[in-house]
C-alpha positions as CSV (number, residue, x, y, z in Angstrom):
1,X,-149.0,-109.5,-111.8
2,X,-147.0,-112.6,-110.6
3,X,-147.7,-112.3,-107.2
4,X,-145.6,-115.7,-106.2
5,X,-142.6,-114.0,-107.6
6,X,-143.4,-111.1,-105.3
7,X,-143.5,-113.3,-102.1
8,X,-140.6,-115.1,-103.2
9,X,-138.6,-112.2,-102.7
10,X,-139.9,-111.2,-99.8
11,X,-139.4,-114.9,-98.6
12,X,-135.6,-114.9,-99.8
13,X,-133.2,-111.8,-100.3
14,X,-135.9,-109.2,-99.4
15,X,-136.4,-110.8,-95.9
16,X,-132.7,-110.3,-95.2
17,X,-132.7,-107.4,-96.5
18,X,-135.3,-105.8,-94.0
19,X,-133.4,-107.2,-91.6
20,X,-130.5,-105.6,-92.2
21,X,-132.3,-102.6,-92.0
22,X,-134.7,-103.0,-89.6
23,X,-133.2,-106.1,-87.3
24,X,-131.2,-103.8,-84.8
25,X,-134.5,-101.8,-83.9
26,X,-136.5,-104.9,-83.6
27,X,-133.7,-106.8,-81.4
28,X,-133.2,-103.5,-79.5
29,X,-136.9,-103.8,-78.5
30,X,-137.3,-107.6,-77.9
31,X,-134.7,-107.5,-75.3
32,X,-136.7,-104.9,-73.5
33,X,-140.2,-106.6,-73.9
34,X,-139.4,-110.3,-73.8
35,X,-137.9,-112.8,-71.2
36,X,-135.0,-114.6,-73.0
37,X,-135.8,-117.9,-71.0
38,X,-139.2,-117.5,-72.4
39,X,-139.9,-118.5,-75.7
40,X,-143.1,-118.3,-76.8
41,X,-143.5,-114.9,-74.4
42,X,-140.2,-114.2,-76.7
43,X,-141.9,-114.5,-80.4
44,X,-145.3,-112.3,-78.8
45,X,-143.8,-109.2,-79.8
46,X,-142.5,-110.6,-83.3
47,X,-145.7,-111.2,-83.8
48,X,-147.2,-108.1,-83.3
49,X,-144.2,-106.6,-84.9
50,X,-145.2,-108.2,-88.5
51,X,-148.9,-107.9,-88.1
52,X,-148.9,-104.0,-87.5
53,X,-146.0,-104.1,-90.3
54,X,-148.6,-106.1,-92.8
55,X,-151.2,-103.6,-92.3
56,X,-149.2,-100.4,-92.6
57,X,-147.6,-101.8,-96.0
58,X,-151.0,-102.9,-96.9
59,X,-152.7,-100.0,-96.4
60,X,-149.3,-98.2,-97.7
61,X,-149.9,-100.3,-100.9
62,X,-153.4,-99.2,-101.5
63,X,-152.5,-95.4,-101.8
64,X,-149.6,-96.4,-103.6
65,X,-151.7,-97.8,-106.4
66,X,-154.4,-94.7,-106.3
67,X,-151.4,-92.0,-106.4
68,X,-150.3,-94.2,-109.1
69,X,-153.8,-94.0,-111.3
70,X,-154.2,-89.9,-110.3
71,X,-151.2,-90.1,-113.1
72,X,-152.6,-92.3,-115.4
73,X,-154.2,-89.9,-117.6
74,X,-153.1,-91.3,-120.9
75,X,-151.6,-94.6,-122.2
76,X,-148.7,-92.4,-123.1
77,X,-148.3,-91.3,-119.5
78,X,-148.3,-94.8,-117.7
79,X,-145.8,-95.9,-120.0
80,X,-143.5,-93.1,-118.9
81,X,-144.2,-93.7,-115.1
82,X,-143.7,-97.2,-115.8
83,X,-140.8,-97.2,-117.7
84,X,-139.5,-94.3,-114.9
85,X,-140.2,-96.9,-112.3
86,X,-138.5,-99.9,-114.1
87,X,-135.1,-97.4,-114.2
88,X,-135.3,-96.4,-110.5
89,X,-135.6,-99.8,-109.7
90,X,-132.7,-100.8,-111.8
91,X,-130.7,-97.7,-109.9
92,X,-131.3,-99.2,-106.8
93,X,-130.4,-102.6,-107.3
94,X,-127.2,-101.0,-108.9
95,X,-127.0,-99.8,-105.5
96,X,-127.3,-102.7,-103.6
97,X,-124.5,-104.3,-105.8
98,X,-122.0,-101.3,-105.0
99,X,-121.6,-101.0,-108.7
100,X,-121.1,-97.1,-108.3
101,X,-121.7,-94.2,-105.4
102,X,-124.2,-92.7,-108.0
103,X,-126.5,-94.9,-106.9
104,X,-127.0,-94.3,-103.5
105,X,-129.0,-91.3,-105.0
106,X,-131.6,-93.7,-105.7
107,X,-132.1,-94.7,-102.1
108,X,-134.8,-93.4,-100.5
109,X,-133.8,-91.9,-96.6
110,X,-136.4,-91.9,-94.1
111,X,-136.6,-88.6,-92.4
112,X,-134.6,-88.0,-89.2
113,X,-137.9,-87.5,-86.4
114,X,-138.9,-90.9,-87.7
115,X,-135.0,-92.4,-86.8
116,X,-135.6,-90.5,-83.2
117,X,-139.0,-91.7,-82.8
118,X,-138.0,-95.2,-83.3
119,X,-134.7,-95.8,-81.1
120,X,-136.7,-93.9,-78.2
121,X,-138.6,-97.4,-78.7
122,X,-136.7,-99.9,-78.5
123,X,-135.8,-98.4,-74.8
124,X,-139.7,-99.2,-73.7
125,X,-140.8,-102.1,-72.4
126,X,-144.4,-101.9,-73.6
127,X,-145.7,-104.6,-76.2
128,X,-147.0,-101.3,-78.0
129,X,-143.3,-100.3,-79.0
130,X,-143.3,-103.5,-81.4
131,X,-146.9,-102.8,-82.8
132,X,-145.4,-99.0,-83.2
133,X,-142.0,-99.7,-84.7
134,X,-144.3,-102.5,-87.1
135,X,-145.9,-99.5,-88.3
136,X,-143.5,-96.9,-88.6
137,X,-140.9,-99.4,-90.6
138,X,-142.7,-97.7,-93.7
139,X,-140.2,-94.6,-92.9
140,X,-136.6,-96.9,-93.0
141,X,-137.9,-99.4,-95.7
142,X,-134.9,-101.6,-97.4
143,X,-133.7,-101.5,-100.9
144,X,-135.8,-104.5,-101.9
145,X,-139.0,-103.1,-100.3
146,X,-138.2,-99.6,-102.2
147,X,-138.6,-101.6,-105.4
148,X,-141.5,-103.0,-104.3
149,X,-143.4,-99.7,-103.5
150,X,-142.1,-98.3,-107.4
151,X,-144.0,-101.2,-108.7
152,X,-146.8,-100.4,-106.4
153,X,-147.1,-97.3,-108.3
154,X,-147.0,-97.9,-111.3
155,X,-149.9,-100.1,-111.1
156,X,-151.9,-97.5,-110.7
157,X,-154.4,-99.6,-109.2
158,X,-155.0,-99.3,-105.3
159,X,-155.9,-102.8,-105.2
160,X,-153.0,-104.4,-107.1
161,X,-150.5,-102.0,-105.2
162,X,-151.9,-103.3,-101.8
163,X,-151.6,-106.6,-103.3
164,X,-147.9,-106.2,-104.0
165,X,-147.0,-104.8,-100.9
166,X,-148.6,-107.7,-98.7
167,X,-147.2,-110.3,-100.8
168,X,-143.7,-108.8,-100.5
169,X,-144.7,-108.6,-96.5
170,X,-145.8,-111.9,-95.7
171,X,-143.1,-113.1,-97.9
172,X,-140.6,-111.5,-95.0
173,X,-142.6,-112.9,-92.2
174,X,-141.2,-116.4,-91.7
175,X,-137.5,-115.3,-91.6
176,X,-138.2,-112.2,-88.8
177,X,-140.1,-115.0,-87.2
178,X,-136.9,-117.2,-87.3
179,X,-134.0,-115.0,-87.2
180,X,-135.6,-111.8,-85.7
181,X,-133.9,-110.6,-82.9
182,X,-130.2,-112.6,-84.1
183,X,-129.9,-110.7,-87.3
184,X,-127.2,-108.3,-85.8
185,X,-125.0,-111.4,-85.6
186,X,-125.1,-112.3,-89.2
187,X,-121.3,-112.1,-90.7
188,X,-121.1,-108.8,-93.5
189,X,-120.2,-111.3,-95.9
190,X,-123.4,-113.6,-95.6
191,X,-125.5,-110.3,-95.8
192,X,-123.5,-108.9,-99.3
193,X,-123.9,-111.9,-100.9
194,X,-128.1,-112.1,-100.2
195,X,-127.8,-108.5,-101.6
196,X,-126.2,-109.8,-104.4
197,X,-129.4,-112.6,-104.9
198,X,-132.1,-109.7,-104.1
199,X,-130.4,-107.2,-106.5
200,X,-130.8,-109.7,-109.3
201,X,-134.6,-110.1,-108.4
202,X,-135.3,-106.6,-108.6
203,X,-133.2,-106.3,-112.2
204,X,-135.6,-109.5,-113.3
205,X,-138.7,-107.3,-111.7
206,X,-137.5,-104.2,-113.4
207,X,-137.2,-105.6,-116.9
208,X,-140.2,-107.3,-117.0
209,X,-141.7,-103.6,-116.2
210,X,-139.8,-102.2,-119.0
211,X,-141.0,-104.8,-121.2
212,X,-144.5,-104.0,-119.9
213,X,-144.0,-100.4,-121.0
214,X,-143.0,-101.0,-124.3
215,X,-146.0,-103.7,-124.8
216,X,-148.1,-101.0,-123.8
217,X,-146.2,-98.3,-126.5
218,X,-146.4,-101.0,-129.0
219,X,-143.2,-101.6,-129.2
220,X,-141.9,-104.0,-131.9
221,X,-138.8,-104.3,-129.7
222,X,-140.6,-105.4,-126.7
223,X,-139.9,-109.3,-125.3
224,X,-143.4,-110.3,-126.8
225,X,-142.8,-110.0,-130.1
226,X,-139.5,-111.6,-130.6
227,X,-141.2,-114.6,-128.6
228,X,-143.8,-114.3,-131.1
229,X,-141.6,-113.9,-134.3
230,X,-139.3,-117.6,-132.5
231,X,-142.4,-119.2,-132.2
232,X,-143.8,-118.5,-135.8
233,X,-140.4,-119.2,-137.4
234,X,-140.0,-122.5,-135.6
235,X,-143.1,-123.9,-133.7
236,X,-145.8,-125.6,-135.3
237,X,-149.1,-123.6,-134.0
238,X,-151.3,-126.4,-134.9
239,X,-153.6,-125.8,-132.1
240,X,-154.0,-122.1,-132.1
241,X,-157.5,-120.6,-132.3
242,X,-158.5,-118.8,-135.4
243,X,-161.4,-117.0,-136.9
244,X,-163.0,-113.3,-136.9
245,X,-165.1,-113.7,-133.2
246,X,-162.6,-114.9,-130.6
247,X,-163.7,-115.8,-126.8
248,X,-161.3,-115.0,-125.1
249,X,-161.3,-115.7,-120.8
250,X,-160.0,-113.1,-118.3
251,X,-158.7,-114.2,-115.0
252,X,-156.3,-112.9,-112.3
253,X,-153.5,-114.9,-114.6
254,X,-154.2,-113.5,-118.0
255,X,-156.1,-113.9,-121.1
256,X,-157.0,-117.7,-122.4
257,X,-156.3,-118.1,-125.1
258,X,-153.2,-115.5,-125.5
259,X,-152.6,-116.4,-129.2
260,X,-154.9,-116.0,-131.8
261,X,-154.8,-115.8,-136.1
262,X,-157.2,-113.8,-137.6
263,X,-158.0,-112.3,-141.2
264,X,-156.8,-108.8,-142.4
265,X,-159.5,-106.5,-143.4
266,X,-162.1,-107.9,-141.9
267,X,-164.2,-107.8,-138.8
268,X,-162.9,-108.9,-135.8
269,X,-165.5,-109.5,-132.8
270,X,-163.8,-110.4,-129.3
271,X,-165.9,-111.6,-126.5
272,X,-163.8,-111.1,-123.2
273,X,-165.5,-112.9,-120.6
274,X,-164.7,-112.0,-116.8
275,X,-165.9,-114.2,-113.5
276,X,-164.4,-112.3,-110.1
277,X,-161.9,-111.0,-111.5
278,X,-160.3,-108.2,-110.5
279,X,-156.8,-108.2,-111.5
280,X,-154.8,-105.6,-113.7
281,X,-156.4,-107.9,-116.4
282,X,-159.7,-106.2,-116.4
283,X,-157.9,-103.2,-117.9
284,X,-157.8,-104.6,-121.9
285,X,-155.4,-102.9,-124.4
286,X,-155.0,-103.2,-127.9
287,X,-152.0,-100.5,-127.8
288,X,-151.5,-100.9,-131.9
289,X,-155.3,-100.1,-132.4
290,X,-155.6,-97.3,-129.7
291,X,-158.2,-99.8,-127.9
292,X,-158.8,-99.6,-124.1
293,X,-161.9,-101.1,-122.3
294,X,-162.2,-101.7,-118.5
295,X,-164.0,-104.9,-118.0
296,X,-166.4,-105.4,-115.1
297,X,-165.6,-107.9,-112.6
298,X,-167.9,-110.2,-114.3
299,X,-169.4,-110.0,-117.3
300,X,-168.9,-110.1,-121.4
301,X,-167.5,-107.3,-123.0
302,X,-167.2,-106.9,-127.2
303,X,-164.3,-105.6,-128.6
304,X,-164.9,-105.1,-132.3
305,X,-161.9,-103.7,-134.7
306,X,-160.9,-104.4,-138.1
307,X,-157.2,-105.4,-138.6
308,X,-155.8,-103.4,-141.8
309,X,-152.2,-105.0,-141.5
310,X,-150.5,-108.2,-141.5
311,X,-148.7,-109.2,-138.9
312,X,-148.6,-109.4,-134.6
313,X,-151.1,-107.4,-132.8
314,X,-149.9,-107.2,-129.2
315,X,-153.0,-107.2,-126.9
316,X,-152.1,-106.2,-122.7
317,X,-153.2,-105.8,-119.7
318,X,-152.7,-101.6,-118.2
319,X,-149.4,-102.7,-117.2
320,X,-148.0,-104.7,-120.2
321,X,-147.9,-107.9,-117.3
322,X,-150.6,-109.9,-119.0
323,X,-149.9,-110.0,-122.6
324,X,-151.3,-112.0,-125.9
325,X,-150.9,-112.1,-129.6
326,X,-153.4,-111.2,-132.5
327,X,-151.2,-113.0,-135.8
328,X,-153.4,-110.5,-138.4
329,X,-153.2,-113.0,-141.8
């Protein structure tokens, strides 16, 4: 999971978007609970705004991620949440660029009590209405931060999904901290055209989980294996490992080495070797083979098969993020 990319759109269009969202209610309140003249007793409730926002998405995150693996009773039924998740994200970034009114279906509405609950807030002049409307943004969440809770789920890994969300959160953080309480006087057009930028980070997002899903369904039209087929047509692969026992490293970035040769027909031994690592990486697929073996957070684990065909043998992490390349010779 490429958590930088994550944070980078919380940092960018998904910070904006939030704001558009949720930057009335927050300037609502901050006129009640802060001193214009004053600004450090100004950015007080900002603060606890985004802290009590971090740990509800946080915490929203991790049940994400188990609802998503109460699901995940078969490889054949993550690959349909996932690819379900990749095409609900692509509807709502159709959404955000106005392509069609069928996709406002796709946009989750937070329930009316919760709308109620909230404006009777930004009335008080407590510095608990910022710590509650922090938490109770998980009701109106924005277009961008919908995506983010999809790909939460279909992690189906509490861990992961409270990952995700935090990223996404902190990424937001410095522009409420900057912008916070102003954000009802950004121009319509400025705000369209960061919807624009965002909607083009969740298609990117949303592709790279359907390409995950066909990994997983090994797919011989997945993104993997057409980099695979360009790189064995027209790189020299000099330096590529080869043999029938591989050692292969697994870290919160992947598998090292990712591509591999090794002889058809016989027997192949991998040693997967794991140091802290907790990642969607620990969960090792071999989706051609029907292999699956959870690796401990640090340990060795064998994986023995024998290859009967030539060709690629896609190897993936449980969510087709982390992926590598058996070439069977």
């Amino acid at each position: 999971m490429n958590y930088w990319l994550i944070f980078l759109t919380g940092l960018t269009t998904g910070g904006l978007s939030c704001l558009a969202v949720q930057g009335g209610l927050l300037a609502a309140t901050l006129a009640n609970t802060a001193e214009k003249k004053d600004i450090t007793h100004n950015a007080l409730p900002t603060v606890i705004f985004l802290v009590t926002k971090l740990m509800a998405y946080t915490i929203l995150g991790a049940f994400l991620g188990y609802f998503g693996s109460v699901f995940k009773l078969t490889r054949e039924v993550q690959i349909i949440f996932q690819a379900a998740a990749a095409i609900i994200m692509l509807g709502l970034a159709g959404n955000m660029l106005n392509l069609h009114p069928v996709f406002r279906y796709f946009v989750i509405q937070p329930p009316r009590w919760v709308g109620k609950l909230l404006r009777s807030q930004t009335k008080s002049h407590s510095f608990f209405a910022p710590a509650l409307l922090g938490t109770f943004t998980i009701f109106i969440p924005c277009p961008v931060t919908q995506a983010m809770e999809i790909l939460a789920i279909s992690s189906a890994n509490p861990m992961v999904g409270s990952l995700i969300m935090a990223s996404f959160i902190l990424g937001t953080g410095p522009l409420f901290l900057a912008v916070g309480w102003i954000t009802t006087k950004l121009s319509e057009t400025f705000r369209e055209r960061f919807f624009k930028v965002a909607a083009v980070l969740v298609i990117f997002i949303a592709l790279t989980s359907l390409n995950g899903a066909l990994v997983l369904a090994g797919s011989k039209y997945s993104l993997n294996n057409w980099v695979w087929a360009f790189k064995s047509t027209f790189l020299a692969q000099a330096n590529r490992p080869s043999g029938q026992e591989i050692t292969i490293n697994v870290s919160s970035r992947g598998y090292s080495p990712a591509n591999f040769s090794v002889k058809a027909g016989r027997v192949v031994t991998l040693d997967l070797i794991t140091q802290n690592s907790r990642s969607c990486a620990n969960d090792f697929n071999i989706p051609g083979l029907g292999v699956r073996k959870i690796l401990p957070p640090t340990g060795i684990t064998q994986v023995v098969f024998t290859p009967s065909k030539r060709g690629p043998l896609a190897f993936t992490c449980g969510m087709g993020m982390f992926t590598g390349t058996i070439d069977v010779q």
